[in-house]
C-alpha positions as CSV (number, residue, x, y, z in Angstrom):
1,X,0.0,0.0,0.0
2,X,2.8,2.3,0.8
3,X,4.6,1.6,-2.3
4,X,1.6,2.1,-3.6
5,X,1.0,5.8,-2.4
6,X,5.0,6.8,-2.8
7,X,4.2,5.7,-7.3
8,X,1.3,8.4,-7.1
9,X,3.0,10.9,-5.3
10,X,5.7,10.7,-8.3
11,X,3.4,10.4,-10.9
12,X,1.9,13.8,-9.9
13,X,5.5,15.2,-9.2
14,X,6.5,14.6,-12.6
15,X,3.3,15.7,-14.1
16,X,3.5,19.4,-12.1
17,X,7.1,19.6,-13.8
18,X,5.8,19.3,-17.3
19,X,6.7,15.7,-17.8
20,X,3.3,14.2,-19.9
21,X,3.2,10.4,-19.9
22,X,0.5,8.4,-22.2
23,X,-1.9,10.7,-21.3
24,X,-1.2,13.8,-23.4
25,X,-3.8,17.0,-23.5
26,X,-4.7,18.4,-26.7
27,X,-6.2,21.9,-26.8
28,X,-7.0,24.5,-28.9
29,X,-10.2,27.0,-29.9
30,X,-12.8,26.5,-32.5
31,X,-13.1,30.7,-33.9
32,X,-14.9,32.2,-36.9
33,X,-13.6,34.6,-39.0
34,X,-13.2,37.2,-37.3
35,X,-11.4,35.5,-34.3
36,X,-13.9,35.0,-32.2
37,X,-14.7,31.7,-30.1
38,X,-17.9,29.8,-31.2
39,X,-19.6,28.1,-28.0
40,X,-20.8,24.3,-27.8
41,X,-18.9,22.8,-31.1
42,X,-18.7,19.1,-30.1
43,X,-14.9,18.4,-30.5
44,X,-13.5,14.5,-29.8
45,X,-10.1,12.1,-30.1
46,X,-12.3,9.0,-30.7
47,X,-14.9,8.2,-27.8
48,X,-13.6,11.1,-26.3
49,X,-15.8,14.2,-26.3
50,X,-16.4,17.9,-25.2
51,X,-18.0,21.0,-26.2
52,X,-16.3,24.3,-26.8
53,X,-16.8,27.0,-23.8
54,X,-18.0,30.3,-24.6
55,X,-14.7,31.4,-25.4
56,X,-14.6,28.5,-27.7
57,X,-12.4,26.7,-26.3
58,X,-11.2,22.8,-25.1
59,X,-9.5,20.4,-24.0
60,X,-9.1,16.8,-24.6
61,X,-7.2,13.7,-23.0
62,X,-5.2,11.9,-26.0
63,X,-5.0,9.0,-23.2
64,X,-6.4,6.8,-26.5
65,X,-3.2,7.5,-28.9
66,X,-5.9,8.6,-31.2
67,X,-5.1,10.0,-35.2
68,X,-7.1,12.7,-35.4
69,X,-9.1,15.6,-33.2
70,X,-12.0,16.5,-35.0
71,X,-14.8,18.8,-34.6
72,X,-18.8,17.9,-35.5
73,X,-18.9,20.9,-37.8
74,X,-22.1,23.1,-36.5
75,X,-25.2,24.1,-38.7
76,X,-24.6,27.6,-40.3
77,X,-20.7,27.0,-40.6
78,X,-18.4,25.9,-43.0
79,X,-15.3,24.5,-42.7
80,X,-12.0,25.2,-45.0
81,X,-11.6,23.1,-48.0
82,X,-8.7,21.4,-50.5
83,X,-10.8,21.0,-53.1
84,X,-13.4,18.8,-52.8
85,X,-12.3,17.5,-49.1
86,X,-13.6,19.2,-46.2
87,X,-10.7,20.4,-43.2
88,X,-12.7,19.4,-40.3
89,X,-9.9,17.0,-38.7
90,X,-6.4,17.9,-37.4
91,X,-4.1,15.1,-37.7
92,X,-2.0,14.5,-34.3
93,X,1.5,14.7,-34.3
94,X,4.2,14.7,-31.6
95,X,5.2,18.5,-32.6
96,X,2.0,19.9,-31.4
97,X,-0.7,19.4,-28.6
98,X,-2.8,22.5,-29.7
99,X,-5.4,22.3,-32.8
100,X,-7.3,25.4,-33.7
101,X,-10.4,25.4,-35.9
102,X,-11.1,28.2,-38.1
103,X,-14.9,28.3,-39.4
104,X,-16.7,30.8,-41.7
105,X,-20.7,31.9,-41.1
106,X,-22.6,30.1,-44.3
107,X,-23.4,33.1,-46.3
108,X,-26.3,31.0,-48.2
109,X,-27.5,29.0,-44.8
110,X,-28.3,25.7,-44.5
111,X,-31.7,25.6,-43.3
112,X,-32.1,24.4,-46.9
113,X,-29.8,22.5,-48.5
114,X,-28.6,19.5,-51.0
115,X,-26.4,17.1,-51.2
116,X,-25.5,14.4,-53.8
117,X,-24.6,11.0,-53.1
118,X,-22.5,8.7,-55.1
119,X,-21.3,5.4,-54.2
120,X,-18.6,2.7,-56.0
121,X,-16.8,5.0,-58.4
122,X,-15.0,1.5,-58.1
123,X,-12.2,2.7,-60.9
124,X,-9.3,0.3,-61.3
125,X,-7.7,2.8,-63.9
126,X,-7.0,5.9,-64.7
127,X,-8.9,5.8,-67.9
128,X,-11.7,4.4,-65.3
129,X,-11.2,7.8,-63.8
130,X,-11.8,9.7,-67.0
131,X,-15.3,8.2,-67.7
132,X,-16.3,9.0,-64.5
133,X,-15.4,12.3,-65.0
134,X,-17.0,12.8,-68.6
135,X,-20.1,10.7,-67.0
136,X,-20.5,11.3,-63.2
137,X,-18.5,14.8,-62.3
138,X,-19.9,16.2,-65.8
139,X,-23.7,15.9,-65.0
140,X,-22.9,16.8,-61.3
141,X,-21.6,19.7,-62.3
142,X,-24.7,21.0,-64.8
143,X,-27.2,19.8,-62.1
144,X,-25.5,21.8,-59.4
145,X,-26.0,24.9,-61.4
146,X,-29.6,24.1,-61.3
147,X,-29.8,24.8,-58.0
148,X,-28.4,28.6,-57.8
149,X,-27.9,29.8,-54.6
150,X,-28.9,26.7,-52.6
151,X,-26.0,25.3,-50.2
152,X,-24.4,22.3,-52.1
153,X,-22.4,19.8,-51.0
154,X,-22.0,16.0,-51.5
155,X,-21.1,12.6,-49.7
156,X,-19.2,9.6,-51.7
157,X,-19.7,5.9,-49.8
158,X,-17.0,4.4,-50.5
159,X,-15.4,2.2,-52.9
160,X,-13.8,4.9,-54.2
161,X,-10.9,2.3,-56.1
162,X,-10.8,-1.1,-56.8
163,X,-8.3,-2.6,-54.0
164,X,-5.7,0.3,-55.5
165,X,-5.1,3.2,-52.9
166,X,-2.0,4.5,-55.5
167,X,-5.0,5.8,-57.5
168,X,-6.6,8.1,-54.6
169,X,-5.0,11.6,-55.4
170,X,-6.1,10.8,-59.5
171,X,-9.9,10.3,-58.3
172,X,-9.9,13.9,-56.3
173,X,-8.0,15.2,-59.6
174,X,-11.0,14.1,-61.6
175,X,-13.2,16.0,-59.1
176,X,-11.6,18.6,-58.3
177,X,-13.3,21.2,-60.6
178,X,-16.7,20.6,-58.3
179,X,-17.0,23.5,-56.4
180,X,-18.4,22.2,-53.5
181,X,-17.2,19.8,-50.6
182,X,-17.4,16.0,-50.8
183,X,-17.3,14.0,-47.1
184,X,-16.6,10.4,-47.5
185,X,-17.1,7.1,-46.6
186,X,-14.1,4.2,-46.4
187,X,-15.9,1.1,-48.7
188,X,-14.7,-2.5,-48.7
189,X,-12.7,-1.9,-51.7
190,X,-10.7,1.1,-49.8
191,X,-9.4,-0.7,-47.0
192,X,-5.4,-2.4,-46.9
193,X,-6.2,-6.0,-47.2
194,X,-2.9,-6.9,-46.8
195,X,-2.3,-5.7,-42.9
196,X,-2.7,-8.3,-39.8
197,X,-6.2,-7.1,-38.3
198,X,-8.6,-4.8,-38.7
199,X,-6.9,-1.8,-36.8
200,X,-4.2,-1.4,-39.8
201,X,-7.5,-1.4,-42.6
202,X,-8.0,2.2,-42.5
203,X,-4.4,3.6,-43.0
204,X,-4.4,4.4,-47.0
205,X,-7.8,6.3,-46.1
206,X,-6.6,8.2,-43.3
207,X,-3.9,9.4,-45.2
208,X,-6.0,11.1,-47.7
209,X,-9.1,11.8,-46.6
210,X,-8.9,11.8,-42.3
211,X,-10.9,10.0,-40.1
212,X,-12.9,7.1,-40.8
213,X,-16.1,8.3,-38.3
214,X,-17.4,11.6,-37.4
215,X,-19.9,13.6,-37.7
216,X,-21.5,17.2,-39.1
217,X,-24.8,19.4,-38.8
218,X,-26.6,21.1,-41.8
219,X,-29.7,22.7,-40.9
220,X,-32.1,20.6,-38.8
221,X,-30.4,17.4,-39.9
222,X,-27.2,15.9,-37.7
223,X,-24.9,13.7,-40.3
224,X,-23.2,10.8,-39.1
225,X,-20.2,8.7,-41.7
226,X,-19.4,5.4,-39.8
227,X,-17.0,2.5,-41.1
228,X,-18.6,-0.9,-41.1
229,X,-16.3,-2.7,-43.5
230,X,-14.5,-5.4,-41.3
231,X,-11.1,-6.7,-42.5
232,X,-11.2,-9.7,-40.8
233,X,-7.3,-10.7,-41.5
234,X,-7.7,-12.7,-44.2
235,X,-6.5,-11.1,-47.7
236,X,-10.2,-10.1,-49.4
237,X,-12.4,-10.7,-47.0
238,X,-14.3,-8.5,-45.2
239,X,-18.2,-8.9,-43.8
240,X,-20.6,-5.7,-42.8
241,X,-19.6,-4.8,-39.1
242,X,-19.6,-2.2,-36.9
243,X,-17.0,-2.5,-34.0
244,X,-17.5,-1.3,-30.6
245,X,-15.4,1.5,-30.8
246,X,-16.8,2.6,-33.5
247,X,-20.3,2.4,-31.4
248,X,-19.2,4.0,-28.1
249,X,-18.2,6.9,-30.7
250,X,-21.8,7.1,-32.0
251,X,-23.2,6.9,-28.3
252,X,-21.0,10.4,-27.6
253,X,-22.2,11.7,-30.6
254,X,-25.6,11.0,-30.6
255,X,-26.1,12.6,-27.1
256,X,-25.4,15.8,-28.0
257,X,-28.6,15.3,-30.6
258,X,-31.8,16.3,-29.3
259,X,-34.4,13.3,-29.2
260,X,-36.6,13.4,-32.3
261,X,-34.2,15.0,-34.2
262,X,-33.0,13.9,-37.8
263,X,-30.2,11.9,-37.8
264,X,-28.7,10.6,-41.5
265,X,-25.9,8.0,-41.2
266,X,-23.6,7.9,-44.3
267,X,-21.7,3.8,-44.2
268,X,-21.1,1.8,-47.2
269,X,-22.4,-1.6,-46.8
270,X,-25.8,-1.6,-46.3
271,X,-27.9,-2.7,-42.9
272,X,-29.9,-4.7,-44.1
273,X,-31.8,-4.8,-47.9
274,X,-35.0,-6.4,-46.3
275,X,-37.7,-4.8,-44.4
276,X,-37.6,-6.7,-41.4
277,X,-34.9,-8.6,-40.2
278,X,-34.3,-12.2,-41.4
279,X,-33.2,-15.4,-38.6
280,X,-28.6,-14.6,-39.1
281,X,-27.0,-17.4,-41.2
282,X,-23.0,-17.5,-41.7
283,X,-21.8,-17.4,-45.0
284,X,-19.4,-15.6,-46.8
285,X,-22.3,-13.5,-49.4
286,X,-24.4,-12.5,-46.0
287,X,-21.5,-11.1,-44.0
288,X,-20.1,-9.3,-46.9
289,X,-23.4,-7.9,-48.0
290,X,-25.0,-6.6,-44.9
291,X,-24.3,-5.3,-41.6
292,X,-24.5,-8.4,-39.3
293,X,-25.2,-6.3,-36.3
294,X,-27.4,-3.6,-37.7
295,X,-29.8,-4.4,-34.6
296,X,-27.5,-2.5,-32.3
297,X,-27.4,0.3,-34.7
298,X,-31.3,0.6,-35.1
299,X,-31.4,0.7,-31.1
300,X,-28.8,4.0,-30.7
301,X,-31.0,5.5,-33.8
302,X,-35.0,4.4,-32.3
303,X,-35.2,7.9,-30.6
304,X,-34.3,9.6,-34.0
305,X,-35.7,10.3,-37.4
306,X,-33.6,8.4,-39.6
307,X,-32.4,8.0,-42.9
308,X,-29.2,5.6,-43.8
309,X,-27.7,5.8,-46.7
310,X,-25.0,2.8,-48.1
311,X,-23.9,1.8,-51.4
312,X,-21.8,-1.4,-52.4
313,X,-24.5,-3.9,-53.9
314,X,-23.8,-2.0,-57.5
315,X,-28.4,-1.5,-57.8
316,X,-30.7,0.7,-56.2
317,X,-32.9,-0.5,-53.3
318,X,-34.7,1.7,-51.0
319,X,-36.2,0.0,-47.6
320,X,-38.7,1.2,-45.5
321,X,-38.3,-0.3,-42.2
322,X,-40.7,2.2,-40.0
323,X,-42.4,5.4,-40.2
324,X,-38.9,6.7,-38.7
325,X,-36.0,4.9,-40.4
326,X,-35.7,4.5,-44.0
327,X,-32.7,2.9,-46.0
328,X,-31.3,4.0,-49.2
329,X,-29.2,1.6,-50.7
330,X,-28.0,3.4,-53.8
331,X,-26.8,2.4,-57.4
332,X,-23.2,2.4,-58.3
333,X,-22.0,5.0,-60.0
334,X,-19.6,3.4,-61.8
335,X,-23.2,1.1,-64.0
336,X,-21.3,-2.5,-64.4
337,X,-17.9,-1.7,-63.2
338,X,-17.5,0.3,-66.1
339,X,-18.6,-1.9,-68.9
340,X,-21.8,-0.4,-69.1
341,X,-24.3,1.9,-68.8
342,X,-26.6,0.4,-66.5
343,X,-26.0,-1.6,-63.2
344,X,-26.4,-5.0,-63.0
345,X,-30.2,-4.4,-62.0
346,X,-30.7,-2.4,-65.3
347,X,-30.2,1.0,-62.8
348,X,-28.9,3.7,-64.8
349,X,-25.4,4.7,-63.9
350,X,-25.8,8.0,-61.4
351,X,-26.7,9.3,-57.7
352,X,-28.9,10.2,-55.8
353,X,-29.8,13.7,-54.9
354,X,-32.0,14.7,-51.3
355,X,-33.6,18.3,-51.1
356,X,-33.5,19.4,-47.0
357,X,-35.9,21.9,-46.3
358,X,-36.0,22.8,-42.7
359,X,-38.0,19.7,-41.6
360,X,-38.9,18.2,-45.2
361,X,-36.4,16.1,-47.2
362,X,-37.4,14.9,-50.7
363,X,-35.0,12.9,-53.1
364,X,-34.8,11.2,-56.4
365,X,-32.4,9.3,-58.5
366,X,-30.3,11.4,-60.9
367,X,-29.4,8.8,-64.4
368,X,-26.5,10.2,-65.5
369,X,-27.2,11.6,-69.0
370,X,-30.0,12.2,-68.4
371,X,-33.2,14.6,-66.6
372,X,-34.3,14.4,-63.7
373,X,-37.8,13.1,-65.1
374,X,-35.6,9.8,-66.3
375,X,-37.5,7.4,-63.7
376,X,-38.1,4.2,-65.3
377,X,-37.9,2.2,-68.7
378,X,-40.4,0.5,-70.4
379,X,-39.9,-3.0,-72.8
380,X,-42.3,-5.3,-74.5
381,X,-41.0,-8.6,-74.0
382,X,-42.4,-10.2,-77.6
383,X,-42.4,-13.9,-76.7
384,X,-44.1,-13.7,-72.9
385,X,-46.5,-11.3,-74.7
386,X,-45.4,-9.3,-71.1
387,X,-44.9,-5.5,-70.8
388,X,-42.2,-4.9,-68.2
389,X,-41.3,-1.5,-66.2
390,X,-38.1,-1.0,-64.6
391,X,-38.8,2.0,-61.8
392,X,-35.0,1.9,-60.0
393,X,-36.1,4.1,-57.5
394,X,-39.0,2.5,-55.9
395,X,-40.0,2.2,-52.7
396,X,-43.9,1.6,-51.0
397,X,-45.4,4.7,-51.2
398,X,-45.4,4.7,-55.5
399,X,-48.1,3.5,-57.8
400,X,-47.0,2.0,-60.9
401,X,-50.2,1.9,-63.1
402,X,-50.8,1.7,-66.9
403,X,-53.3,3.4,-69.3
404,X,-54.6,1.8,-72.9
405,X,-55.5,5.0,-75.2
406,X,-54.9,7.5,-72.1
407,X,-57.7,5.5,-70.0
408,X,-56.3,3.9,-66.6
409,X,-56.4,0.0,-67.0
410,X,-54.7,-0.5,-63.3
411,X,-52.0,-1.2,-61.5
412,X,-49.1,-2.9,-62.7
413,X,-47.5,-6.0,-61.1
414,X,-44.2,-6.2,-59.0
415,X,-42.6,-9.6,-59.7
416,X,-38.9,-10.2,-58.8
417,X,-36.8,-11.2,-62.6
418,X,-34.1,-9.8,-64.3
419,X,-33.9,-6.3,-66.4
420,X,-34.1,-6.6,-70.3
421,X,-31.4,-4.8,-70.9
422,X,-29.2,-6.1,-68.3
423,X,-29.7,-9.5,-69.9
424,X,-29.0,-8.3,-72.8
425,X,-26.0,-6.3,-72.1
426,X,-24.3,-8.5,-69.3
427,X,-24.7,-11.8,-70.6
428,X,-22.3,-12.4,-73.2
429,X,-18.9,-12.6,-70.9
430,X,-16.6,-12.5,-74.0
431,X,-17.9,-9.0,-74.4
432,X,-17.3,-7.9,-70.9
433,X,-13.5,-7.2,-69.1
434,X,-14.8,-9.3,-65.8
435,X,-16.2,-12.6,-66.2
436,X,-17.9,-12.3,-63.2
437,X,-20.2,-10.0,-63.7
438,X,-24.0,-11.1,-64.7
439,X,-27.4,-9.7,-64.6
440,X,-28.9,-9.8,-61.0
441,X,-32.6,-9.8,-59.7
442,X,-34.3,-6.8,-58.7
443,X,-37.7,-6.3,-56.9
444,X,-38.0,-3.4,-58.8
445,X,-39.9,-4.4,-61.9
446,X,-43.5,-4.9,-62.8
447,X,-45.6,-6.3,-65.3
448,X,-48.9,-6.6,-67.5
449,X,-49.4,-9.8,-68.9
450,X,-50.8,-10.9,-72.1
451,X,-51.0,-7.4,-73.9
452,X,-53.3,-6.9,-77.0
453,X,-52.4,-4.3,-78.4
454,X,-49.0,-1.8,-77.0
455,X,-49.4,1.1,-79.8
456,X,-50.7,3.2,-77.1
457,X,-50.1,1.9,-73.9
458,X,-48.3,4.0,-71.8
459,X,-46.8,3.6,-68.0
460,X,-47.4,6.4,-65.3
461,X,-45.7,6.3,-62.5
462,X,-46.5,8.2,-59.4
463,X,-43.4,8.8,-56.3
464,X,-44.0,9.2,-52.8
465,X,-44.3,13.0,-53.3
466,X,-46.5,13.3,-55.9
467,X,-44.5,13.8,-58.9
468,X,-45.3,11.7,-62.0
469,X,-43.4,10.0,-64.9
470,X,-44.3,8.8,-68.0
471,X,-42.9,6.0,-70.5
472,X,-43.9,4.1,-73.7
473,X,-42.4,1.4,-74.7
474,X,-38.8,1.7,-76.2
């Protein structure tokens, strides 16, 4: 016990003369741009989290070894940009224990805003690069003209290369004529394989983007970007995880979010693509495709309004789980890996683009090449005698119905099968640079049977908020 008392009494000796062990503080001030402190900006070194004062300042125990203090960038403020990547991290070095944050006041406001969201750009070459730049960055950039004076900004999921981090700095070349911020997500395909566990996954990432997890605030809406790609030390392989310090991180977060607030969580493999959750089996295509415990997520999220947004499936699936938590699994923006148009559910190549408006948030799929109005495509499948409608963007609250002559004949029926043009386009492998790419059911699609006459039959199809699309058959 003695021996005991005499180790503290040097421990605190040491710290009074200066002498920091593990435990470092890191300090700083979070100011505008005139210099002065802005109060209650949630700052953190992983799980560890504080608020500004009024003075803005704070200070943080490093006791973790942590990468990177970071701030939860607050609604009406912007953060300093390279580019297209947003400045809200400091990286930690051994030179310096005090990070400053310099914000300016949002001279449009965020109240109402929009963002785009892409997902598996998934380039494994430069000249991958380039058509995403003459496809993708090229139709970003006309749409975000569209929308004037509106605050823009957009959020990538992941899979940003296939499996080759050297390519990194030639992806943010190809972007960096957006004029707007990107915040990203790490996908499967972004993580070192090659390391011993899990921990070392992230470190091409970090290197070019910053953290991994954190958070920032828009308007009403609180924005969340976890991991959930699991390296699980074996070169490849991977299943849809979220570890627990990535969950006591959320915890923090989320408690500085009033209940009933919106919350959107950015990740990259989805929850879950099914409305309710299916018995877990172990297999390599279930671990790899979903979040194995998405359970625990819905539980930190139950008190919030939430939308989650993931990517990595390469089609576009939207699930409804509950009046307050709607998924948005979205299309790959790269179509077929780039050796097509369309993704392998017939899903034009594209994103996604959501509308905030105080407490109202619309969205709708954005087909590259194409309007806005570009919802669906029609075929006439000659030897079923079967019209078939592909609406990518569906989800429960839409009516798909069909009119003979401009007279309403019904609704149209959702069957599970396989896109036309998919099939047509992804079936021959000699034609295709991967052999393992094919054509892959989708929910999707619907279908009148045993047609008479298709001169002048037309599809109408109406979205949750009222708009409507029309099609004939192509």
């Amino acid at each position: 016990m003695c021996w005991l008392i005499r180790k503290s009494i040097v421990f605190l000796c040491l710290s009074c003369l200066g002498i920091v062990f593990a435990h470092a503080q890191i300090s700083g001030h979070v100011l505008d741009e005139s210099g002065k402190g802005i109060a209650d900006v949630v700052v953190s070194i992983g799980a560890n989290m504080v608020q500004t004062d009024e003075r803005g300042y704070y200070m943080l125990d490093n006791g973790t070894g942590g990468q990177f203090v970071q701030i939860s960038v607050p609604k009406g403020y912007l953060v300093k940009r390279e580019q297209t990547l947003p400045l809200f991290f400091h990286r930690i070095t051994d030179e310096s224990k005090k990070y400053d944050f310099h914000l300016t006041a949002n001279k449009k406001g965020d109240a109402k805003h929009v963002f785009f969201v892409q997902t598996d750009v998934q380039a494994a070459s430069e000249e991958d690069y380039d058509l995403y730049k003459k496809h993708i960055v090229s139709d970003m950039d006309r749409l975000r003209q569209q929308y004037g004076n509106t605050d823009l900004f957009g959020v990538d999921l992941g899979d940003i290369v296939g499996d080759n981090p050297s390519l990194y700095p030639y992806y943010l070349k190809m972007m960096s004529g957006l004029p707007m911020p990107f915040f990203r997500a790490i996908g499967n395909h972004d993580m070192a394989y090659w390391g011993r566990s899990h921990e070392t996954s992230e470190r091409h990432f970090h290197n070019h983007f910053g953290p991994t997890t954190y958070s920032f605030n828009k308007g009403n809406v609180h924005y969340v970007v976890l991991n959930n790609n699991f390296f699980i030390g074996r070169e490849y392989f991977y299943m849809g995880y979220i570890d627990e310090r990535t969950f006591q991180w959320l915890e923090k977060d989320l408690s500085y979010v009033p209940k009933g607030n919106r919350v959107f969580v950015m990740l990259h493999i989805p929850t879950s693509m099914e409305t309710e959750s299916k018995p877990f089996s172990y297999n390599y295509s279930n671990v790899g495709g979903q979040t194995v415990n998405s359970s625990a997520l819905y539980n930190l999220l139950k008190d919030f309004d939430t939308h989650i947004f993931s990517g990595h499936t390469h089609v576009n699936h939207n699930v409804v789980r509950s009046s307050n938590l709607v998924e948005h699994n979205t299309a790959a923006a790269s179509g077929a890996w780039w050796q097509a148009a369309i993704c392998t559910d017939g899903t034009p190549r594209g994103y996604a683009v959501y509308e905030v408006d105080e407490n109202n948030v619309e969205w709708y799929y954005k087909s590259a090449g194409h309007d806005r109005s570009h919802q669906l495509r029609v075929y006439y499948d000659r030897d079923a005698n079967e019209v078939i409608a592909n609406v990518w963007n569906y989800d429960s609250q839409w009516k798909v119905e069909w009119f003979q002559n401009g007279v309403r004949q019904g609704e149209m029926e959702q069957f599970e099968g396989i896109d036309p043009l998919a099939k047509e386009l992804l079936s021959d492998k000699s034609k295709l640079k991967y052999d393992w790419i094919s054509p892959s059911l989708t929910r999707h699609l619907f279908r009148i049977k045993e047609v008479s006459d298709v001169s002048k039959l037309e599809v109408r199809v109406t979205d949750r908020f009222g708009n409507e699309y029309r099609e004939k058959i192509q």
